[in-house]
C-alpha positions, -999 to +999 in steps of 0.1 A: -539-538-464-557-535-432-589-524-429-596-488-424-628-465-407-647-454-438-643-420-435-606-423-423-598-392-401-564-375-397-550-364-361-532-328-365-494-337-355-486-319-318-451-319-330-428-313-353-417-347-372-380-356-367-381-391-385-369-417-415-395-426-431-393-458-458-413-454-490-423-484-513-407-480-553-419-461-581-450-475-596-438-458-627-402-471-629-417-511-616-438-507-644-418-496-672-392-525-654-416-555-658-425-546-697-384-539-702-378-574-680-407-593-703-384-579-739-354-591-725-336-622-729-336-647-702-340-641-664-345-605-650-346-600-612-361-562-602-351-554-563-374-529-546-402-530-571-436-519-558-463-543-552-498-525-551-530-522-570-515-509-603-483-534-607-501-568-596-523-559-627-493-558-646-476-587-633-510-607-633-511-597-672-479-609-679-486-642-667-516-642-687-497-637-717-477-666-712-444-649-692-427-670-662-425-645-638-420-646-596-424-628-567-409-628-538-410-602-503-383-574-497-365-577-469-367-540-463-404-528-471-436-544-466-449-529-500-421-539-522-415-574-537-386-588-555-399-598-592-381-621-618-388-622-646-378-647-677-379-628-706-388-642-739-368-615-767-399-599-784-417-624-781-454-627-768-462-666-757-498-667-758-518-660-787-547-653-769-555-634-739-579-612-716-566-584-700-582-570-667-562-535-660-587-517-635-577-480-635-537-485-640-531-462-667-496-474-671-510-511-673-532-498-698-512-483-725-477-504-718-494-537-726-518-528-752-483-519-766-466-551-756-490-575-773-485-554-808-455-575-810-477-607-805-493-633-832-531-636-819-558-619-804-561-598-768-589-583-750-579-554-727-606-541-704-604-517-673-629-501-648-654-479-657-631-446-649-604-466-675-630-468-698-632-433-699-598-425-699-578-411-736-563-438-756-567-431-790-532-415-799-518-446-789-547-470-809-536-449-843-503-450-838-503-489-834-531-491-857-501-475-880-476-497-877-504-532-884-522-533-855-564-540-860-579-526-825-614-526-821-645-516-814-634-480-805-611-456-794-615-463-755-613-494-739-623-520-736-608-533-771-595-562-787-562-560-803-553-586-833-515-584-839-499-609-866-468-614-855-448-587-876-453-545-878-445-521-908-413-506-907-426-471-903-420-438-884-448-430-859-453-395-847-470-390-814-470-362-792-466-361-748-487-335-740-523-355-732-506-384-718-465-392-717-478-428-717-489-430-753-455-422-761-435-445-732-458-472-744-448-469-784-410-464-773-406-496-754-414-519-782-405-503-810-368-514-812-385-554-810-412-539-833-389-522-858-401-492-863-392-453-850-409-429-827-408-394-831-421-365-806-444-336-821-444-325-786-413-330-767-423-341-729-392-318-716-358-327-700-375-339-668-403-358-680-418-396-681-411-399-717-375-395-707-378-414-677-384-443-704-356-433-727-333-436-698-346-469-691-338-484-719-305-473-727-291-481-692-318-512-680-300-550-673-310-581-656-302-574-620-319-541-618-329-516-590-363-496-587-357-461-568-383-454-542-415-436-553-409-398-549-442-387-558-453-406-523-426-395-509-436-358-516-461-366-487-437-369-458-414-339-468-441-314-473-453-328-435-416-315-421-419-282-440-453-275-430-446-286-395-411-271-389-401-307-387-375-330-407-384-361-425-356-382-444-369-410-468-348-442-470-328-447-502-335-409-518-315-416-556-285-389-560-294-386-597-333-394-598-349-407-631-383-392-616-397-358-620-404-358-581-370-359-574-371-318-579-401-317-553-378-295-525-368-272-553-403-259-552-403-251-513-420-228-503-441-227-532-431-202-561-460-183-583-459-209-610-456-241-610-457-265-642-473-300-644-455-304-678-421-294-672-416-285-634-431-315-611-453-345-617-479-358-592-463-341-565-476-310-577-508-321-557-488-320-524-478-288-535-509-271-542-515-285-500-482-265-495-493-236-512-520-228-482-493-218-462-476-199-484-467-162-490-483-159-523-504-173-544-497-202-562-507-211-601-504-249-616-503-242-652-494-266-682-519-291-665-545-304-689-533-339-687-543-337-646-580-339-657-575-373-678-563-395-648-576-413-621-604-382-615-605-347-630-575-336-609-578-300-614-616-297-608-611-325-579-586-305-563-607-271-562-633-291-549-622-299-523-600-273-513-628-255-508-646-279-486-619-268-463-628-229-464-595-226-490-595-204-514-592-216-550-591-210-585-601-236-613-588-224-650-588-241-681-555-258-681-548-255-646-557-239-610-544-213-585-542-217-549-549-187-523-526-189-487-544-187-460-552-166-435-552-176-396-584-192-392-596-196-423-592-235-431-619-259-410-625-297-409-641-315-437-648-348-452-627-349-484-638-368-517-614-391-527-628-397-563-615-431-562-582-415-569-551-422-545-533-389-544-569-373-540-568-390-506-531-388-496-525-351-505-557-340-482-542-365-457-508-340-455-538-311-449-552-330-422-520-328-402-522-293-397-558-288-398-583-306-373-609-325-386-600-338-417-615-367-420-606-387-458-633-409-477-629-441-490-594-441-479-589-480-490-579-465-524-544-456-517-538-494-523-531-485-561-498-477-550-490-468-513-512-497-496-499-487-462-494-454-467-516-446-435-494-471-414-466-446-425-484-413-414-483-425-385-446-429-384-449-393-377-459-392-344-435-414-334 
């Protein structure tokens, strides 16, 4: 990732976008791909996955648990890689480990998972925003089926697994984090036991996202482009009167933010549970230029990632003379009138869509100017290299 001006500003576009833009893969489908790869049997090549912050934690991790697994460039995007993997059938090789997961929250849950089905003992640690971040459904659930994890209910931890769970149902629910749930339904078949939903995640959800997976995942396998980043460049054409087409769009998407132009212009309502996933924070951008007000609701899980997403995104929405809303479980956003939005330096929070939703902002509004923009490399490394694109 080049090296950027700290704070990073963003030159309003003079014209309307009429471009194909190319988008690296789904953090979220490479993810669940790598852990489904690492179950199988034998070799597993993954085409298009993404290679940033969050899935070189992953990959590094497998390694450290003893997995053969190479990478090699894409021919087609600077941010993908093709990964093999040789999967070992359930089976964890080392029986010892120490996990570094920084603020990957997929990382995080999917592999303290993984190394259930382990004989030995592994430390999983993160940063200090990780640390903070809900794991506990997912350390009682394991803890149900054999696991010991200590000290606590946050990382870091150390998980001893002894090479064999209890044959047991595990109720979880989706509604703090889909994750918990993903994370217990990848190895429970290896694991033998069952997963059930208290709280269904709905028909468009992460949770089925990883149901889908496994039912239809092989050894040669594809990973769709990431349409929560690619929620960026079409909300730039329809704010801009322009047209942006992103390479590769999937017919029948298994992401959430593959419904992201159903929700243009911006309705009333809009739901983080059942309606959009990240993209709903390029939405809430969308929603300034709107007709009428917009309210994210069903949103409580937005304020356990990578910041508090819903206090976050008030925040700084008003920094740019934006009227906003901050409720309890969500937040309503106020169109604009002419003149009304300014320049301002926005607060990234360490969090990546913090600083590429505001970026979409800055290309209608002069004088946005986005701080510590270095952290998009969690999953769009050169994301700004792409806003650019624009222009062209």
């Amino acid at each position: 990732m080049k090296s950027l001006p700290d704070p990073y500003p963003i030159e309003p576009l003079t014209k309307p976008p009429n471009c194909t833009i190319t988008v690296p893969g789904s953090k979220s489908i490479t993810n669940r791909a790598l852990i489904l790869a690492a179950l199988a049997k034998g070799k597993c090549t993954l085409r298009g996955a993404l290679w940033a912050d969050d899935t070189q934690m992953m990959v590094d991790s497998l390694q450290k648990l003893g997995f053969e697994v190479a990478v090699e460039p894409d021919p087609t995007e600077e941010c993908n890689r093709t990964i093999t993997v040789v999967g070992r059938g359930g089976e964890i090789p080392a029986k010892k480990a120490e996990l570094y997961v920084g603020n990957a929250g997929t990382a995080a849950r999917f592999l303290t998972a993984l190394v259930a089905l382990g004989s030995g003992e592994y430390t999983i640690r993160g940063d200090a925003r990780m640390h903070e971040r809900p794991m506990k459904d997912l350390f009682v659930g394991l803890r149900e089926v054999g696991l010991e994890i200590s000290p606590s209910n946050h990382l870091p931890v150390t998980v001893r697994s002894y090479g064999r769970l209890l044959n047991r149902q595990v109720a979880l629910s989706a509604r703090q984090s889909s994750q918990f749930a993903s994370a217990m339904l990848l190895v429970s078949q290896p694991g033998g036991f069952e997963v059930t939903l208290t709280e269904p995640d709905g028909p468009h959800g992460y949770v089925e996202m990883t149901k889908r997976m496994i039912a239809t995942f092989h050894q040669d396998y594809f990973i769709e482009p990431d349409l929560s980043s690619a929620s960026y460049f079409i909300a730039a054409g329809h704010l801009t009167g322009g047209h942006v087409e992103v390479t590769g769009w999937p017919r029948h998407s298994l992401q959430v933010d593959g419904r992201f132009e159903q929700f243009l212009p911006p309705p009333t309502s809009v739901s983080r549970m059942r309606d959009l996933g990240d993209s709903i924070m390029t939405l809430s951008i969308c929603a300034l230029f709107g007709q009428n007000p917009t309210e994210i609701v069903d949103a409580d899980r937005m304020r356990e990632q990578e910041c508090d997403r819903i206090h976050a995104m008030v925040l700084e929405l008003e920094k740019t003379g934006a009227e906003a809303e901050e409720l309890i479980s969500g937040y309503r956003v106020f169109p604009a009138k002419p003149g009304q939005l300014h320049g301002a330096d926005i607060e990234t929070y360490n969090d990546h869509r913090m600083a590429m939703c505001f970026s979409v902002l800055g290309l209608k509004v002069p004088g946005i100017r986005i701080k510590n923009p270095g952290c998009v490399s969690k999953t769009f490394p050169n994301f700004f290299e792409k806003l650019e694109q624009l222009r062209q």
